[in-house]
NUPA-771146 format. One record per atom (N, C-alpha, C): residue number from 1; residue in three letters; atom name; y, z, x. Coordinates in steps of 0.02 Angstrom, whole numbers, always signed. Atoms other than C-alpha are relative to their C-alpha. Example, Ala and Ser with C-alpha at 12.3 -4.5 7.8 and 13.67 -1.06 7.14 Angstrom:
REM residues 2
ATOM  pos  code  site      py      pz      px
ATOM    1   ALA     N     -59      +0     +45
ATOM    1   ALA    CA    -225    +390    +615
ATOM    1   ALA     C     +60      +0     +45
ATOM    2   SER     N     -59      -3     -42
ATOM    2   SER    CA     -53    +357    +684
ATOM    2   SER     C     +55     +37     -39
REM end
This chain:
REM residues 160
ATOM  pos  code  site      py      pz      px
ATOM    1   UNK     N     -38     -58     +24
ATOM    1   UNK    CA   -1650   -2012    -546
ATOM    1   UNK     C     -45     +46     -42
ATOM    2   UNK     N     +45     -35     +61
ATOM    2   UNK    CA   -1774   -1956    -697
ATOM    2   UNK     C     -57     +32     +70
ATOM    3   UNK     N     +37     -43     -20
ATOM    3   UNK    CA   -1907   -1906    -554
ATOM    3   UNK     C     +43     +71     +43
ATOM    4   UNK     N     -19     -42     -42
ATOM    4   UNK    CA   -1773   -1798    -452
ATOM    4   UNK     C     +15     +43     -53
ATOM    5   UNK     N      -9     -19     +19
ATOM    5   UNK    CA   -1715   -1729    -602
ATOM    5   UNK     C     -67     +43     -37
ATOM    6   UNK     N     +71     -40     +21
ATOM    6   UNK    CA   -1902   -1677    -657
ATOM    6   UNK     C     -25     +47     +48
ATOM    7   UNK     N     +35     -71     -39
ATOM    7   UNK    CA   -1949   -1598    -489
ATOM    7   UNK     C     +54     +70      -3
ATOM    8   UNK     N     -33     -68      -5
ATOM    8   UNK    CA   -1793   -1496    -508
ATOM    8   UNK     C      -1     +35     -48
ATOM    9   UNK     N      +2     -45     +47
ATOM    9   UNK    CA   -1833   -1450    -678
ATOM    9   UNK     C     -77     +48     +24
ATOM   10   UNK     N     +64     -50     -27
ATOM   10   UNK    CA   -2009   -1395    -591
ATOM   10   UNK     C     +52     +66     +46
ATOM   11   UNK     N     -19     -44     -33
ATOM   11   UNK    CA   -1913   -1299    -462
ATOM   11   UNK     C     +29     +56     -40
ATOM   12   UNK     N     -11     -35     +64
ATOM   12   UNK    CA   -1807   -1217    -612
ATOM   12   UNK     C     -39     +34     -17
ATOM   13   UNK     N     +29     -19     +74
ATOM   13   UNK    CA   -1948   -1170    -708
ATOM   13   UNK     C     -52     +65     +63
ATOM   14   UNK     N     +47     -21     -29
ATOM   14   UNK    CA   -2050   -1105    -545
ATOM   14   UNK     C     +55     +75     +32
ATOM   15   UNK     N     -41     -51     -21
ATOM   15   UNK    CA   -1896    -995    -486
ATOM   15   UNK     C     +12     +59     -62
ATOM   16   UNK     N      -2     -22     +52
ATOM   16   UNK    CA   -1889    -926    -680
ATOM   16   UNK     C     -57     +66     +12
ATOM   17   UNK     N     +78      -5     -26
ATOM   17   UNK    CA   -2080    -884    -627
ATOM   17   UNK     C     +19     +82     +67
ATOM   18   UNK     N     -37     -74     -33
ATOM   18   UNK    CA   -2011    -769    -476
ATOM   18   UNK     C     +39     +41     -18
ATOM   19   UNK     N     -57     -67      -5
ATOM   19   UNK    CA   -1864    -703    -541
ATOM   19   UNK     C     -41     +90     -20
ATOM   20   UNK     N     +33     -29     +45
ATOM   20   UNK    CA   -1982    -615    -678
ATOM   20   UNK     C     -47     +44     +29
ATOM   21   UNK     N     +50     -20     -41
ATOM   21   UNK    CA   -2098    -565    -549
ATOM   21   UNK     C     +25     +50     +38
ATOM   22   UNK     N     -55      -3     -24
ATOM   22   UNK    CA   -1971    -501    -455
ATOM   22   UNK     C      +9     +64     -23
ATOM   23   UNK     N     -19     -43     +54
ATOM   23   UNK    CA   -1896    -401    -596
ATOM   23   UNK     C     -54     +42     -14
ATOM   24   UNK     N     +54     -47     +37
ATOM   24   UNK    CA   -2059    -330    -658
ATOM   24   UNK     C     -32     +36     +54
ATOM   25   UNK     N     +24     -42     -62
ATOM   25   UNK    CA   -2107    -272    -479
ATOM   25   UNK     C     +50     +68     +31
ATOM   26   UNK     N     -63     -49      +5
ATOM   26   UNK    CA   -1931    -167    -463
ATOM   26   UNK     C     -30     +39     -37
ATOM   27   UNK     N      -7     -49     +32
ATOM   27   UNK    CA   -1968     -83    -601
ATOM   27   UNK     C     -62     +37     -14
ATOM   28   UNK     N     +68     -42     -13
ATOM   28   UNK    CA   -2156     -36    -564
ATOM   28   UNK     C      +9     +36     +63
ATOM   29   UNK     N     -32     -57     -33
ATOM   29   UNK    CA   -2061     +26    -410
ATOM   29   UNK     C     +26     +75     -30
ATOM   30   UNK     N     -11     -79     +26
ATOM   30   UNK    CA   -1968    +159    -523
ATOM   30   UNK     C     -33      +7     -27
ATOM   31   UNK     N     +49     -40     +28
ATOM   31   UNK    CA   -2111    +181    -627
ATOM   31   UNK     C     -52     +36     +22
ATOM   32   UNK     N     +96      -4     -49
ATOM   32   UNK    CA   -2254    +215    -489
ATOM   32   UNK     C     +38     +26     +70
ATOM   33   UNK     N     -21     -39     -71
ATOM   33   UNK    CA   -2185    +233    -330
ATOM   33   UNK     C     +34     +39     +41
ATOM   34   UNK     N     -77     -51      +4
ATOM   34   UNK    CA   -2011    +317    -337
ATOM   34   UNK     C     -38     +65     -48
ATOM   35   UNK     N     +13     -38     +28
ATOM   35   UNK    CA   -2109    +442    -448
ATOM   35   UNK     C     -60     +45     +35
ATOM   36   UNK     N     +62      -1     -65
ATOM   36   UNK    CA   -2258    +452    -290
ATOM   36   UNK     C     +50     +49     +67
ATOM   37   UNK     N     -14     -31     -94
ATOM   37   UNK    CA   -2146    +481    -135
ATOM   37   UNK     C     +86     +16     -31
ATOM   38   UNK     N     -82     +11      +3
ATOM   38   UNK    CA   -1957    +496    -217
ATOM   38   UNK     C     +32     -52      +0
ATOM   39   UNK     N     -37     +40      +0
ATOM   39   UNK    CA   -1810    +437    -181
ATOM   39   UNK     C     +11      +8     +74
ATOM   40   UNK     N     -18      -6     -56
ATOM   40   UNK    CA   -1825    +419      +2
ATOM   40   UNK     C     +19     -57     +37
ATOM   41   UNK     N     -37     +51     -37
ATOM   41   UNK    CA   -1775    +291    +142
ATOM   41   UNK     C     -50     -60     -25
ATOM   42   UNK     N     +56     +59     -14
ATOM   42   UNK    CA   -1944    +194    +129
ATOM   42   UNK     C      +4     -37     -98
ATOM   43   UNK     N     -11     +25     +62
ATOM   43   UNK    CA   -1922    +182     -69
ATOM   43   UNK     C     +67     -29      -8
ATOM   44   UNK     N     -72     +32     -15
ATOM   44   UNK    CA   -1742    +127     -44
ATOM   44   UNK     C     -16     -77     +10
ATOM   45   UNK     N      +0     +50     -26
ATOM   45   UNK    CA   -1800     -11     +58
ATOM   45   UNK     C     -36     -52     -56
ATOM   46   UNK     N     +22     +16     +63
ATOM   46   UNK    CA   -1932     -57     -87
ATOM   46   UNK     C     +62     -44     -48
ATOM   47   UNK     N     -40     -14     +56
ATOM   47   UNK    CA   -1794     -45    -214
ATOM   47   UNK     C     +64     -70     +30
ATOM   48   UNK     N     -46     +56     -16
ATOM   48   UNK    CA   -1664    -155    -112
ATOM   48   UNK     C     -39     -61     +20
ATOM   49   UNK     N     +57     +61     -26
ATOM   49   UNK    CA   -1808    -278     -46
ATOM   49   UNK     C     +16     -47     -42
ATOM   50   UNK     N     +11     +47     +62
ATOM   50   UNK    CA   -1844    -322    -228
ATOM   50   UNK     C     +85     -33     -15
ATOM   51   UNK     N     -65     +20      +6
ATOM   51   UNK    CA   -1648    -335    -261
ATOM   51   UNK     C     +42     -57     +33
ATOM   52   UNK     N     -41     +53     -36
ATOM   52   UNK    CA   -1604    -448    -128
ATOM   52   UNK     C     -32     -66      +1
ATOM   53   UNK     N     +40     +83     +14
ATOM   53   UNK    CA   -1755    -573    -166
ATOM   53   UNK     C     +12     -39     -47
ATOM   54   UNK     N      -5     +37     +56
ATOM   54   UNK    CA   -1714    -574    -344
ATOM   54   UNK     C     +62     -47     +16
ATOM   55   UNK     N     -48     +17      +1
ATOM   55   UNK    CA   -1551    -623    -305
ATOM   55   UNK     C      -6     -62     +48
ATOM   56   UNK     N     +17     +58     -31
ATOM   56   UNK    CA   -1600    -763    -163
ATOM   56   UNK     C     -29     -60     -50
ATOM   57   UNK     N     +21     +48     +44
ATOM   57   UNK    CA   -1718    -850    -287
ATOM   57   UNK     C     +38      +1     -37
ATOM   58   UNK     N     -42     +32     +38
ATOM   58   UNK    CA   -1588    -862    -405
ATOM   58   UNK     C     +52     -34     +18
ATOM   59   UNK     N     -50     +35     -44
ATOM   59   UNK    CA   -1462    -923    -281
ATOM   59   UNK     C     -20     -62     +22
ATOM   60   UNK     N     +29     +64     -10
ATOM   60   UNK    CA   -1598   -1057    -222
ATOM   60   UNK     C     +22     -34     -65
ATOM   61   UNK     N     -12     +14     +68
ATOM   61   UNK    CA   -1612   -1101    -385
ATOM   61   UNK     C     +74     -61      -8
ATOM   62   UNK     N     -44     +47      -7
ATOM   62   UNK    CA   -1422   -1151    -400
ATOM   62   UNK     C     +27     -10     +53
ATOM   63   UNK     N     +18     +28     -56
ATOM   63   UNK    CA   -1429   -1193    -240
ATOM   63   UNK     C     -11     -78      -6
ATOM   64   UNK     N     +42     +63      +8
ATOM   64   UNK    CA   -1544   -1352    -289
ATOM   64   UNK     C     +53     -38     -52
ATOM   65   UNK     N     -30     +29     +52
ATOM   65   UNK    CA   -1433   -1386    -454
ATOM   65   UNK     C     +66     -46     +20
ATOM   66   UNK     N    -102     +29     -52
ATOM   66   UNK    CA   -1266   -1391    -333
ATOM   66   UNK     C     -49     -63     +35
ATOM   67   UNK     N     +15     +61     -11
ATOM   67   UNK    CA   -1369   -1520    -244
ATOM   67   UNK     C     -12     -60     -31
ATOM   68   UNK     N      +9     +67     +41
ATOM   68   UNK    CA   -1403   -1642    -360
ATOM   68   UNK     C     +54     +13     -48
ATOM   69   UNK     N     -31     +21     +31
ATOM   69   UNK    CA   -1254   -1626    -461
ATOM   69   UNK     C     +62     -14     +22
ATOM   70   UNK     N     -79     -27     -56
ATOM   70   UNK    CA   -1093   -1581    -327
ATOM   70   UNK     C      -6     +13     +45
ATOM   71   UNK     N     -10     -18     -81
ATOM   71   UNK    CA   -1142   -1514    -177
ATOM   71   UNK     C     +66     +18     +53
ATOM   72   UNK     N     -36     -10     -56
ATOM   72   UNK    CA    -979   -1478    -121
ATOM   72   UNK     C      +6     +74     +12
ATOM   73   UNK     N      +1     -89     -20
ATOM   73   UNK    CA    -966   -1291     -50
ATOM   73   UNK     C     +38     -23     +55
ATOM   74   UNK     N     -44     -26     -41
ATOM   74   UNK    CA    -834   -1235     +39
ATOM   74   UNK     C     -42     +54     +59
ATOM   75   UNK     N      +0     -30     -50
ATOM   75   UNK    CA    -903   -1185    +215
ATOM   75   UNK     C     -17     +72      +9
ATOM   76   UNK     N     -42     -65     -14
ATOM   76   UNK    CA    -819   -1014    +222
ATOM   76   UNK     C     -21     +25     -79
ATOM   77   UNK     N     +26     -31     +70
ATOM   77   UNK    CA    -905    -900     +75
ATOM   77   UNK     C     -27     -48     -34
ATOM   78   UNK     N     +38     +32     +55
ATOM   78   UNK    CA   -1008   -1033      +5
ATOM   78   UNK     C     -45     +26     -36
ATOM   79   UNK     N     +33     -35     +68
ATOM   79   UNK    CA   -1123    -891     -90
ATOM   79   UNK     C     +36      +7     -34
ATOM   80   UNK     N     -36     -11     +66
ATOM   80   UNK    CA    -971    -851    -187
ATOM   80   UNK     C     +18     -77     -36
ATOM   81   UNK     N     -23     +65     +60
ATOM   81   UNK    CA    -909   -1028    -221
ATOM   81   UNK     C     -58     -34     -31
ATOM   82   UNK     N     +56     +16     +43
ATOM   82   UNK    CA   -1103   -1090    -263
ATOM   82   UNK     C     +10     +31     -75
ATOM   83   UNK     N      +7     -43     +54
ATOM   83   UNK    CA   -1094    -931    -389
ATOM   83   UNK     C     +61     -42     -54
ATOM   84   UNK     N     -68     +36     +28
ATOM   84   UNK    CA    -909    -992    -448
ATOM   84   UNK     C     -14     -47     -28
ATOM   85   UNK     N     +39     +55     +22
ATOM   85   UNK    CA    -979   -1154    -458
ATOM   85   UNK     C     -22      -2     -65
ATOM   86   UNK     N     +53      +0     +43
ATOM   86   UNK    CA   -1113   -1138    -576
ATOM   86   UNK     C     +20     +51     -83
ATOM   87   UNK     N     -37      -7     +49
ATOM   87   UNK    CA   -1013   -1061    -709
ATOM   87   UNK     C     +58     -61     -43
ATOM   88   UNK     N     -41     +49     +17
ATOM   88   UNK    CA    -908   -1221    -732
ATOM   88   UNK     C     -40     -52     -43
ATOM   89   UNK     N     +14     +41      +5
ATOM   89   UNK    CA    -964   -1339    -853
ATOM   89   UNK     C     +45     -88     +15
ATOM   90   UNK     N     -41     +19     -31
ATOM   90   UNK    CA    -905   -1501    -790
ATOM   90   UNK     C     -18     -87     -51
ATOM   91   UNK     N     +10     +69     +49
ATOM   91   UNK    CA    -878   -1650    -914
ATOM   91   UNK     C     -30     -55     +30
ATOM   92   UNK     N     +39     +84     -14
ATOM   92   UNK    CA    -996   -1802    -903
ATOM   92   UNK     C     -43     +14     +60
ATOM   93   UNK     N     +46     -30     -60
ATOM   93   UNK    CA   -1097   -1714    -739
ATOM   93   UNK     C     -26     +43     -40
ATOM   94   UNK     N     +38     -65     +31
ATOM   94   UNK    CA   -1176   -1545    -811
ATOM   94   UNK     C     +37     +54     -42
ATOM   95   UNK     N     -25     -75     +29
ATOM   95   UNK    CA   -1170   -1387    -909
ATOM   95   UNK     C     +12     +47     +38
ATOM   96   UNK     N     +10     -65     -39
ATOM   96   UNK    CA   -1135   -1225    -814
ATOM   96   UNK     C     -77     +31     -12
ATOM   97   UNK     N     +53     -27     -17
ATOM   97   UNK    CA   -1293   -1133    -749
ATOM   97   UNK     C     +14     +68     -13
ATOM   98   UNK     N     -28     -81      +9
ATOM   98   UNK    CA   -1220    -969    -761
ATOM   98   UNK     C     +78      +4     -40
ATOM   99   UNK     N     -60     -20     +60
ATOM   99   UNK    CA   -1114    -893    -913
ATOM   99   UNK     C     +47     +50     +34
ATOM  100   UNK     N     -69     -25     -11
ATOM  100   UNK    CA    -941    -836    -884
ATOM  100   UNK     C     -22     +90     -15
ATOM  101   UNK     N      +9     -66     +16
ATOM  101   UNK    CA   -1017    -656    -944
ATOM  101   UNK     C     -31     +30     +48
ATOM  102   UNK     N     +46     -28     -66
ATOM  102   UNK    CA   -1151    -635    -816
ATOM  102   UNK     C     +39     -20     +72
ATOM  103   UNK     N     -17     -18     -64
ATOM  103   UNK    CA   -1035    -668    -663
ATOM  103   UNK     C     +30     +41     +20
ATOM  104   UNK     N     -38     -70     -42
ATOM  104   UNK    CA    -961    -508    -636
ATOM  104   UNK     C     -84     +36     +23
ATOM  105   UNK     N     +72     -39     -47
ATOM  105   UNK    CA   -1158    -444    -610
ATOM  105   UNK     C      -3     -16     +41
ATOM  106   UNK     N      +7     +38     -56
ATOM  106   UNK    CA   -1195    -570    -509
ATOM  106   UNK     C      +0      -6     +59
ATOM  107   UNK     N     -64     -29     -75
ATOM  107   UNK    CA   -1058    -550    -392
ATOM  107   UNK     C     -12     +55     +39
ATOM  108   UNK     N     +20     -58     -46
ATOM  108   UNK    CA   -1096    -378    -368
ATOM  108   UNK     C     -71      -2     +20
ATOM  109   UNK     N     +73      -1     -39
ATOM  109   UNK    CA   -1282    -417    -325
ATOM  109   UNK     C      -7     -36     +46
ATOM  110   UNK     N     -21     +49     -39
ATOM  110   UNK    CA   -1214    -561    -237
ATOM  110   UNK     C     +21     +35     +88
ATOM  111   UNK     N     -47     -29     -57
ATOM  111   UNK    CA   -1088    -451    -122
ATOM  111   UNK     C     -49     +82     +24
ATOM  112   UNK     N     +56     -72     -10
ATOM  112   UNK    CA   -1232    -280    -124
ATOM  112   UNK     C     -46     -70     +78
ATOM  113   UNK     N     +32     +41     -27
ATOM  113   UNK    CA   -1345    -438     -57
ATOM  113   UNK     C     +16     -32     +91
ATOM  114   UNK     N      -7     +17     -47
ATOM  114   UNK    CA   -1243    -487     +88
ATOM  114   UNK     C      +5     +73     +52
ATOM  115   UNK     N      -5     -64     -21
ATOM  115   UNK    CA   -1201    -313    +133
ATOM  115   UNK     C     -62     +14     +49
ATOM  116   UNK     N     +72      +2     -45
ATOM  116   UNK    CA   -1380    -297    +156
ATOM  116   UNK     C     -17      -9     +42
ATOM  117   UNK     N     +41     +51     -49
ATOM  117   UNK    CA   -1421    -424    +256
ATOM  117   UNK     C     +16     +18     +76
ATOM  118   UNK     N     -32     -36     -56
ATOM  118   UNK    CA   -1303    -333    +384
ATOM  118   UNK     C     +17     +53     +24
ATOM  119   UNK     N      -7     -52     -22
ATOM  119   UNK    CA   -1312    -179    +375
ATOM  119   UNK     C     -76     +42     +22
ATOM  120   UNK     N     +49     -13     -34
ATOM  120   UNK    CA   -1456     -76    +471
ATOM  120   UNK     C     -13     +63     -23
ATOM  121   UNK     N     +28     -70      +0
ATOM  121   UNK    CA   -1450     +98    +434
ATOM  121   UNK     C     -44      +7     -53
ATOM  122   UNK     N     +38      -8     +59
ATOM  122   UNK    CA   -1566    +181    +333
ATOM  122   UNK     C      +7     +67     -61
ATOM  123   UNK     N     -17     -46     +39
ATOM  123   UNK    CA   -1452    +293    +233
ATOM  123   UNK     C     +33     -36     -65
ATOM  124   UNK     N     -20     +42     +57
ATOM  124   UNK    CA   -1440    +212     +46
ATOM  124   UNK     C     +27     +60     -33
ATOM  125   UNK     N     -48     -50     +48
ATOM  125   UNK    CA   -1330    +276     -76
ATOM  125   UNK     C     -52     -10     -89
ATOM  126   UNK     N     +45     -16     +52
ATOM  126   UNK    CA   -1454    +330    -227
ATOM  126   UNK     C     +45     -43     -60
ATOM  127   UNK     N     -58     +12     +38
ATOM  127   UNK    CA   -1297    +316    -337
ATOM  127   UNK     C     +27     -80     -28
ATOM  128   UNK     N     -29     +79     +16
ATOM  128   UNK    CA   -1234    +137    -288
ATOM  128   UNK     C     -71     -51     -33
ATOM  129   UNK     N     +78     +35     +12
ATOM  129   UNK    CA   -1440     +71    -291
ATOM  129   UNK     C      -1     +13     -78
ATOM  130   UNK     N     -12     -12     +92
ATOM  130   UNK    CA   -1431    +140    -479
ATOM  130   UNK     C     +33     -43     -33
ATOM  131   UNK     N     -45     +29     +41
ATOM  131   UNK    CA   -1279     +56    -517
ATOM  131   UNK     C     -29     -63      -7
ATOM  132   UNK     N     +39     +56     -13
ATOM  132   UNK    CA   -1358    -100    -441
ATOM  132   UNK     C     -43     -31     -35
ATOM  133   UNK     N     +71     +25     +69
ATOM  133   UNK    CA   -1522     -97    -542
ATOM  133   UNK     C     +22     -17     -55
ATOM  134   UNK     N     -35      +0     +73
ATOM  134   UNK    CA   -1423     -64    -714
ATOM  134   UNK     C     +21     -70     +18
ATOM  135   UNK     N     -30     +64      +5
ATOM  135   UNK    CA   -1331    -230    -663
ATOM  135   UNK     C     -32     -60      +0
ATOM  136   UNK     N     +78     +50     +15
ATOM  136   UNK    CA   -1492    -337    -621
ATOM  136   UNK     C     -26      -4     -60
ATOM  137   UNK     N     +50     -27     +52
ATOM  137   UNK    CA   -1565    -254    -758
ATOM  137   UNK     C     +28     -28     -58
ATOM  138   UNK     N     -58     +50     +44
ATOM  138   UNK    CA   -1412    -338    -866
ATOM  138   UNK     C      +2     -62     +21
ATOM  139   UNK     N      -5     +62     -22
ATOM  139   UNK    CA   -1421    -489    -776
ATOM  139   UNK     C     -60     -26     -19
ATOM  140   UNK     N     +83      +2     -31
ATOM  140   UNK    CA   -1597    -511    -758
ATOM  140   UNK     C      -4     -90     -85
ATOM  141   UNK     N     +12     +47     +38
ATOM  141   UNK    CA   -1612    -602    -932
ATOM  141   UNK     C     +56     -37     -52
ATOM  142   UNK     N     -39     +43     +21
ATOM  142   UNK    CA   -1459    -657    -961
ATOM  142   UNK     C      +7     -85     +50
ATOM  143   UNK     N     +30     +54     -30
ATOM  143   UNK    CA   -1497    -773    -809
ATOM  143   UNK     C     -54     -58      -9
ATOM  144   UNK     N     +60     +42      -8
ATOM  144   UNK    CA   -1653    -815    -842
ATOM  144   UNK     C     +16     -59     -80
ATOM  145   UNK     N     +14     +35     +59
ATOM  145   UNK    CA   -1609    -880   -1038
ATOM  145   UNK     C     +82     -51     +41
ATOM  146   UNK     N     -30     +63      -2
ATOM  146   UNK    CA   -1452    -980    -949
ATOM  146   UNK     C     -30     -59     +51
ATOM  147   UNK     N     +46     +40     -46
ATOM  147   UNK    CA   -1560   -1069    -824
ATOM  147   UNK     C     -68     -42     -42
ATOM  148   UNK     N     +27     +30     +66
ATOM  148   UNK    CA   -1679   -1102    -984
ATOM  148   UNK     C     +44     -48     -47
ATOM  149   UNK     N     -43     +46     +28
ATOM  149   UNK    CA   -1543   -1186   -1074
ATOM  149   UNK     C     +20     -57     +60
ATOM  150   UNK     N      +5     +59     -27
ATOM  150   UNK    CA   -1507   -1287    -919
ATOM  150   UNK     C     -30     -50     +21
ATOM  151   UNK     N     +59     +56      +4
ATOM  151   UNK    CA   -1670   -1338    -904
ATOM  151   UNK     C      -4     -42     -57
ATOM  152   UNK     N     -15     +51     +62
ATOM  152   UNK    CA   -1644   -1403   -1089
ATOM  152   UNK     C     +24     -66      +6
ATOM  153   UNK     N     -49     +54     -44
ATOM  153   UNK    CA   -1499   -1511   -1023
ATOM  153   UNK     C     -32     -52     +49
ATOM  154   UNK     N     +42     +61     -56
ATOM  154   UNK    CA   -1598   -1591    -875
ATOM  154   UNK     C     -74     -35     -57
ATOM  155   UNK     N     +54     +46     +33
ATOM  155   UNK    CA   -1734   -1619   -1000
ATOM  155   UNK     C     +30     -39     -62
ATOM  156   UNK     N     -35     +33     +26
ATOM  156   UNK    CA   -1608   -1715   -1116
ATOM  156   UNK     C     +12     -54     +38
ATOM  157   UNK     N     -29     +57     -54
ATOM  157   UNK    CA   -1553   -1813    -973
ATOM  157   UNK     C     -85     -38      +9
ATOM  158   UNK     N     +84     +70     -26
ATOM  158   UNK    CA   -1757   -1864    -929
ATOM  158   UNK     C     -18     -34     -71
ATOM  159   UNK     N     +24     +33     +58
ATOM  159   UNK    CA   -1784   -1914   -1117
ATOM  159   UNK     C     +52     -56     -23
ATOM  160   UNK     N     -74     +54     +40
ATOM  160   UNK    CA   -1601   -2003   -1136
ATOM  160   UNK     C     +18     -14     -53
REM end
């Protein structure tokens, strides 16, 4: 148990590692490149790229946690019930991974995220991508410090 629970605090700590990366590459997008060519289709794509990765690696992330602590997902929308999930602390199993405050961002980077994944055109809405960022941009480290506290937790559990 103590080694599964150590590689997942590696995985944790290595997804922390992207988010940040992630985050800080977005926003050398609007500092550098959106200020180079605009706000056109090809910077769009940029701009949602970074948005939909951050949001994967953090989904891996509790992704891995739901595996070793519950694993059950409902089939049918299992990105939302993972998300759902991971707000629950759950007596005598774990703490919640994600605070009851940061899942309304989430959600919407969650539900922007799937959107994505299915839609083709290449006419973005400047407007909604704005709203988007601001919400990452609020999320960003409120994620990263509850995923730090749950690494706390797993490293409580390897010291006993």
């Amino acid at each position: 148990m103590n080694e599964q629970i150590r590689e997942l605090i590696a995985v944790l700590e290595k997804n922390i590692r992207l988010m940040d990366r992630l985050h800080d590459s977005l926003d050398a997008v609007y500092a550098d490149e959106l200020l180079k060519i605009g706000k056109t289709d090809r910077s769009a794509l940029m701009v949602v790229g970074f948005m939909e990765n951050w949001y994967t690696c953090l989904e891996t992330a509790l992704f891995r946690i739901s595996q070793q602590f519950e694993n059950h997902l409902q089939e049918h929308q299992w990105h939302r019930d993972l998300l759902e999930k991971m707000t629950l602390d759950i007596d005598g199993v774990r703490l919640a991974a994600v605070s009851e405050a940061n899942f309304p961002r989430l959600l919407e980077i969650l539900k922007f995220r799937h959107f994505k994944r299915y839609y083709f055109e290449m006419d973005f809405d400047w407007d909604r991508l704005e709203f988007l960022r601001k919400k990452l941009d609020e999320a960003h480290p409120v994620a990263i410090a509850d995923l730090q506290r749950f690494i706390g937790f797993l490293r409580e559990i390897v010291e006993g």
